[in-house]
KEKE-3310 file (N, C-alpha, C; in steps of 0.2 Angstrom, whole numbers, plus 5000, padded with zeros to 4 digits):
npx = (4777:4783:4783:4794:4804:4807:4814:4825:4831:4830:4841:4851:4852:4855:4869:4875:4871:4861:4855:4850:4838:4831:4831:4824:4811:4809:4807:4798:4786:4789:4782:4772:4769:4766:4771:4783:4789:4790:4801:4810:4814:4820:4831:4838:4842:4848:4861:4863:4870:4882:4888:4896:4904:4918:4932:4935:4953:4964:4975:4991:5000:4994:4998:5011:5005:4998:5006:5013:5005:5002:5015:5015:5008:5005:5017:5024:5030:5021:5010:5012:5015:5003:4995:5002:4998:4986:4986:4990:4981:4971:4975:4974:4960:4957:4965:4952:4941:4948:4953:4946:4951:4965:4963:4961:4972:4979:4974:4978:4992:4993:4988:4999:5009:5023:5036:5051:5062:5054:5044:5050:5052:5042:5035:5040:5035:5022:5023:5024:5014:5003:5002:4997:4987:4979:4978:4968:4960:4956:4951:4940:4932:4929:4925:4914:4906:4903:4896:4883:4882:4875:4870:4877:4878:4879:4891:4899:4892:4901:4912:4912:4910:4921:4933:4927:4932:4946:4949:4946:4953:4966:4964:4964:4978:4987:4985:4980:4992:4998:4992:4990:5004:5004:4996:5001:5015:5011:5004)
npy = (5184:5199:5216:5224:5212:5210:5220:5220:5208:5214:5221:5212:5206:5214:5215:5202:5193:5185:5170:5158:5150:5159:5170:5165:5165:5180:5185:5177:5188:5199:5198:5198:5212:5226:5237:5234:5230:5240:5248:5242:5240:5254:5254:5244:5253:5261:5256:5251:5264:5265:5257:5258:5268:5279:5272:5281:5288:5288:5302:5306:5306:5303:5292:5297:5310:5304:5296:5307:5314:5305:5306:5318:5318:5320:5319:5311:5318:5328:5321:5319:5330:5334:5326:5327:5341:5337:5329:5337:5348:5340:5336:5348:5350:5339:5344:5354:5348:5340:5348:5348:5340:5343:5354:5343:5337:5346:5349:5338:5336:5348:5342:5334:5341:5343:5346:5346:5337:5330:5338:5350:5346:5344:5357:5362:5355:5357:5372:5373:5367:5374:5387:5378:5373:5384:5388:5378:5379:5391:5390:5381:5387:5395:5386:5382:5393:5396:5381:5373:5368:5357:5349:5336:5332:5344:5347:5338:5341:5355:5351:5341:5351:5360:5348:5350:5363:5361:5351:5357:5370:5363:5358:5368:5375:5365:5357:5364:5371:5359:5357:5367:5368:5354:5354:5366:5360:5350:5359)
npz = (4945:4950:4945:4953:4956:4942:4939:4944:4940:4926:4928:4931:4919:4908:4915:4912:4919:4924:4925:4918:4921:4925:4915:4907:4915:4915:4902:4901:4906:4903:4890:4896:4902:4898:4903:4911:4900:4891:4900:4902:4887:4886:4895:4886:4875:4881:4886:4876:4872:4881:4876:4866:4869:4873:4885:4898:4899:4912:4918:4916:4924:4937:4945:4951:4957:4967:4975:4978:4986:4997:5003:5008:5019:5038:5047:5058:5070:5071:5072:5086:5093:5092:5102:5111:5116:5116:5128:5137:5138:5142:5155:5161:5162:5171:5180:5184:5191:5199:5208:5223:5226:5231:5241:5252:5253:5257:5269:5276:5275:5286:5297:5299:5303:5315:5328:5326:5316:5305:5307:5301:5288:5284:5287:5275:5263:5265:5263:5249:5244:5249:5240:5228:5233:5234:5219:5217:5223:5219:5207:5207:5212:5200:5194:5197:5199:5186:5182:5185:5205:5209:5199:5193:5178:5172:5174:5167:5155:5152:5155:5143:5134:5137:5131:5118:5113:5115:5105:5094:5095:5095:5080:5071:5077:5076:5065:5055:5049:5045:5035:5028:5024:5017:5005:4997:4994:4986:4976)
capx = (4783:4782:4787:4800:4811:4807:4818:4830:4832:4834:4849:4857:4855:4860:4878:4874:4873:4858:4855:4846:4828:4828:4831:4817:4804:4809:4804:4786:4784:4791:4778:4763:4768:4769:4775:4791:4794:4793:4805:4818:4816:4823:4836:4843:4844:4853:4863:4868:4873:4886:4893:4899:4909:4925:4934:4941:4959:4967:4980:4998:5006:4990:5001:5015:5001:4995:5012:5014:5002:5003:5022:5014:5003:5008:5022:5023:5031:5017:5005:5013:5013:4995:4995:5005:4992:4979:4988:4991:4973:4964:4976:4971:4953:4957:4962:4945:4940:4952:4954:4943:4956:4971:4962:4961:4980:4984:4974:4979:5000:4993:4988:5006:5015:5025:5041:5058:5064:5050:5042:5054:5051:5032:5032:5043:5032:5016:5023:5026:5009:4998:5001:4995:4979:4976:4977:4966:4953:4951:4949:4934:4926:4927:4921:4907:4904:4900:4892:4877:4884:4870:4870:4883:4876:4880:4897:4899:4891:4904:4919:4912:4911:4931:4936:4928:4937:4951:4949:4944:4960:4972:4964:4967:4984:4992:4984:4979:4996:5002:4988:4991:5010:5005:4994:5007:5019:5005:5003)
capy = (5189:5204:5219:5225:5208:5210:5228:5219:5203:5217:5225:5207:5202:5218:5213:5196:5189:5184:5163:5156:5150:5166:5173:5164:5169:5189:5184:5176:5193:5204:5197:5200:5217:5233:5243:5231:5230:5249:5250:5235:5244:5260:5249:5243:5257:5266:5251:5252:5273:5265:5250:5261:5274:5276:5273:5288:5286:5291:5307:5300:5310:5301:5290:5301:5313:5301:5295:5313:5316:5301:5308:5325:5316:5321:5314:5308:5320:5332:5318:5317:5336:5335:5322:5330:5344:5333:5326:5345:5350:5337:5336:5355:5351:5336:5349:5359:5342:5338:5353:5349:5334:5348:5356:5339:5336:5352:5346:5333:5341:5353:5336:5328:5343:5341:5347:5343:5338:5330:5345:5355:5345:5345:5367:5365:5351:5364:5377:5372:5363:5378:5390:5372:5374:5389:5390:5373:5381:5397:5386:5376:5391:5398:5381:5383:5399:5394:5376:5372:5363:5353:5345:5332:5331:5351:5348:5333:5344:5357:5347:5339:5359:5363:5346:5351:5368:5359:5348:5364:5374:5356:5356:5375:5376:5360:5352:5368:5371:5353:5355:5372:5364:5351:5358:5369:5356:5349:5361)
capz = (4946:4952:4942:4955:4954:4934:4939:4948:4935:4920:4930:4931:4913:4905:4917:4909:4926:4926:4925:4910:4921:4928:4910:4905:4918:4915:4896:4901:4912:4898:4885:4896:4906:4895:4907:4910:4891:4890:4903:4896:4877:4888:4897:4882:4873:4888:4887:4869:4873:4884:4876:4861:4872:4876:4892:4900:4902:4917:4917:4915:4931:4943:4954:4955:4962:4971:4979:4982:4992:5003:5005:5011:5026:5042:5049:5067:5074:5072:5078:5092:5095:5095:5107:5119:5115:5121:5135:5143:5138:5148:5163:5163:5164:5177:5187:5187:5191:5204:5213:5231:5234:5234:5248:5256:5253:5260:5276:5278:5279:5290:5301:5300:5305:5320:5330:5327:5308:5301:5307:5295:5283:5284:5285:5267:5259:5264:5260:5242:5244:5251:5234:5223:5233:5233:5217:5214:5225:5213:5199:5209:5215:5194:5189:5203:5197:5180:5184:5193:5210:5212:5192:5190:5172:5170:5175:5163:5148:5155:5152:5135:5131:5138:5127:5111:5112:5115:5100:5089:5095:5091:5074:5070:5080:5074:5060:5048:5043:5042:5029:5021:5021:5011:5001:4996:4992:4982:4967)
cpx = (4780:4784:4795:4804:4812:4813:4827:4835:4834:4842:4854:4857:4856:4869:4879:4879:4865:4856:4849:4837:4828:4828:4824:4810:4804:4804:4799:4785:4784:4786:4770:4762:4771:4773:4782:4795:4797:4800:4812:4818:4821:4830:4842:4845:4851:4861:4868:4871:4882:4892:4899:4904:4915:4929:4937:4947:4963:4975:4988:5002:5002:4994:5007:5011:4999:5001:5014:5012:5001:5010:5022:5010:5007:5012:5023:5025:5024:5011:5005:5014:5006:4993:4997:5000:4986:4978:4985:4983:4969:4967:4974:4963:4953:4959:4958:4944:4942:4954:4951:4950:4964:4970:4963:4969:4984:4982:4976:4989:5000:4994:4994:5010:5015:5033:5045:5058:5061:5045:5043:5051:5044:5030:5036:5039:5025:5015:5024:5019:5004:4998:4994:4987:4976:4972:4970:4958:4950:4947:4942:4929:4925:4923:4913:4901:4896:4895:4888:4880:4880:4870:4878:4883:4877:4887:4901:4900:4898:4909:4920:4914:4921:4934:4935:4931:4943:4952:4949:4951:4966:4972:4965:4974:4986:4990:4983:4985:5001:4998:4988:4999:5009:5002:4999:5012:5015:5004:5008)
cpy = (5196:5209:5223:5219:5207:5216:5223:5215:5207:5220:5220:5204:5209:5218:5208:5191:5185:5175:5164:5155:5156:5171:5172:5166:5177:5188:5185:5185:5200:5203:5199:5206:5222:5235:5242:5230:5234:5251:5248:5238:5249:5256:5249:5249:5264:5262:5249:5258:5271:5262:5253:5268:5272:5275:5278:5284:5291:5296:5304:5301:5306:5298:5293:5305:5311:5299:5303:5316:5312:5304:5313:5325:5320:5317:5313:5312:5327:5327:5318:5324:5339:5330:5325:5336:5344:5333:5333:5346:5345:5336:5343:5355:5344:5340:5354:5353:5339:5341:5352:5343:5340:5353:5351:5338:5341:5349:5342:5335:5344:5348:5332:5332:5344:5344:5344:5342:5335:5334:5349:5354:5344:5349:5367:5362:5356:5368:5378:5367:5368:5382:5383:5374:5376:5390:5385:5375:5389:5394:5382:5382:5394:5393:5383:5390:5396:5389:5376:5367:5358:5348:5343:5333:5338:5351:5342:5338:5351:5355:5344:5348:5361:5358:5348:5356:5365:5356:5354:5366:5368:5357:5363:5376:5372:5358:5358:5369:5368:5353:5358:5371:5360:5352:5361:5365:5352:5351:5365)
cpz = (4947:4946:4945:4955:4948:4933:4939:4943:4926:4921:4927:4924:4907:4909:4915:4916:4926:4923:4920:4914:4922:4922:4907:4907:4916:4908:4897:4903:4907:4893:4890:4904:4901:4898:4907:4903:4891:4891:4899:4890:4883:4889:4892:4879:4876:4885:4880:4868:4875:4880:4869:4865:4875:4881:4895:4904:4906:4917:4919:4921:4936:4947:4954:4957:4967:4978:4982:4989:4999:5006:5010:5017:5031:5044:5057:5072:5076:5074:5085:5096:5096:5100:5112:5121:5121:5128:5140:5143:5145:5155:5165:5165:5169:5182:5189:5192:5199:5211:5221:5232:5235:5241:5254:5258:5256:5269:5281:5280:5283:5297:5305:5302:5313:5321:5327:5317:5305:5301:5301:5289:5280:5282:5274:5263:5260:5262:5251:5240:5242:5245:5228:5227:5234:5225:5214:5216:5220:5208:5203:5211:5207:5191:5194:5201:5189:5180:5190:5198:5211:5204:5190:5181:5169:5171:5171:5156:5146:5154:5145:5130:5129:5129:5119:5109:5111:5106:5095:5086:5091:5085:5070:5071:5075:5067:5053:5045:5040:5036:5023:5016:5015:5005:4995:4991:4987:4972:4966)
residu = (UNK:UNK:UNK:UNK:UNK:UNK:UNK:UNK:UNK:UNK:UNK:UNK:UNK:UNK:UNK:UNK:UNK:UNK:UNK:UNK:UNK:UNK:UNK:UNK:UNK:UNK:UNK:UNK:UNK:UNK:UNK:UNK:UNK:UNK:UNK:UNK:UNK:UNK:UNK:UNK:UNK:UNK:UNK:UNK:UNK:UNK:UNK:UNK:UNK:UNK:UNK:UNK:UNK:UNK:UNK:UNK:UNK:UNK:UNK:UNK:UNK:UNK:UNK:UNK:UNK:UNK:UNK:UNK:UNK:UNK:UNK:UNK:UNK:UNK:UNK:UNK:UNK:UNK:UNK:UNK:UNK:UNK:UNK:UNK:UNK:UNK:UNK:UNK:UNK:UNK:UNK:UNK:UNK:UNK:UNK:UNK:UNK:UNK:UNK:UNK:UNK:UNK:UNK:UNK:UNK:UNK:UNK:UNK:UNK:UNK:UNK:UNK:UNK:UNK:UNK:UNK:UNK:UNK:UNK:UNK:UNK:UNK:UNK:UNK:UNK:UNK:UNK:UNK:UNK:UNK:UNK:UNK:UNK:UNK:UNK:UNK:UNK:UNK:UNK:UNK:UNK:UNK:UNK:UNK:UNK:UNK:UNK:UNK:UNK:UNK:UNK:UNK:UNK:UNK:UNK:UNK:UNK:UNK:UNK:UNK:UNK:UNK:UNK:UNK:UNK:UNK:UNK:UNK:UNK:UNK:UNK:UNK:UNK:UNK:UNK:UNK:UNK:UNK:UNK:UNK:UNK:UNK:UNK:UNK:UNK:UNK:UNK)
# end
């Protein structure tokens, strides 16, 4: 036997877990390794510190503390004000993202207009189109600015950057004063 499984074989027979052969061999092992006697003398000793102490008894108020503060969790509706949060945030970075097909979309209306009244109705769907792509193209030339054109992977790292602002701000905005609230209500 080792001395490491003599370690392991003391743990489980001071939990008075350990089977009687396996009992027997720590013995042999114990009768001719000082070092592991040493240790076992220690053990026990440790082991008798414990067995005479008293149990610490838990404060009388703990589950209504506890029920308390489960009560003081967030409640759904500010979950779901961090979701809609979310939602807005990443369609906002879908439309860095998105921005060259509002160019297309515009082109494509300029393509389909024609005289007479699906003409009309062409110039008012454009006209209410050409601002959207305007503005989709500032945004693509700021993103542009900022990221390398040529690094997909810089326009990636670029977007993990926007979301974890976003998460940061969610968790700041929305959730610190669900927390200093309950907190609050707490003590």
């Amino acid at each position: 036997m080792r001395c490491h499984d003599a370690h392991e074989w003391m743990s489980l027979k001071l939990d008075r877990r350990l089977p009687a052969d396996l009992e027997r061999e720590l013995q042999a092992h114990l009768a001719n390794c000082p070092a592991c006697a040493e240790e076992w003398s220690t053990w026990q000793e440790i082991a008798n510190l414990f067995e005479g102490a008293p149990l610490a008894e838990p404060p009388e108020d703990l589950a209504a503390r506890v029920l308390l503060r489960l009560e003081a969790r967030p409640h759904w509706s500010a979950l779901l004000c961090s979701l809609l949060a979310l939602l807005a945030g990443l369609v906002a970075i879908s439309a860095l993202f998105l921005a060259p097909w509002a160019q297309a979309c515009s082109l494509a209306l300029r393509v389909i207009l024609t005289p007479g009244a699906l003409g009309a109705i062409s110039h008012a769907v454009a006209d209410v189109v050409r601002p959207l792509a305007l503005a989709a193209e500032a945004v693509r030339i700021a993103v542009r600015a900022v990221v390398t054109p040529k690094s997909a992977l810089a326009a990636l790292g670029y977007g993990a950057v926007l979301l974890a602002a976003l998460a940061g701000w969610l968790r700041l905005v929305v959730l610190s004063p669900i927390r200093a609230r309950s907190s609050a209500e707490f003590e």
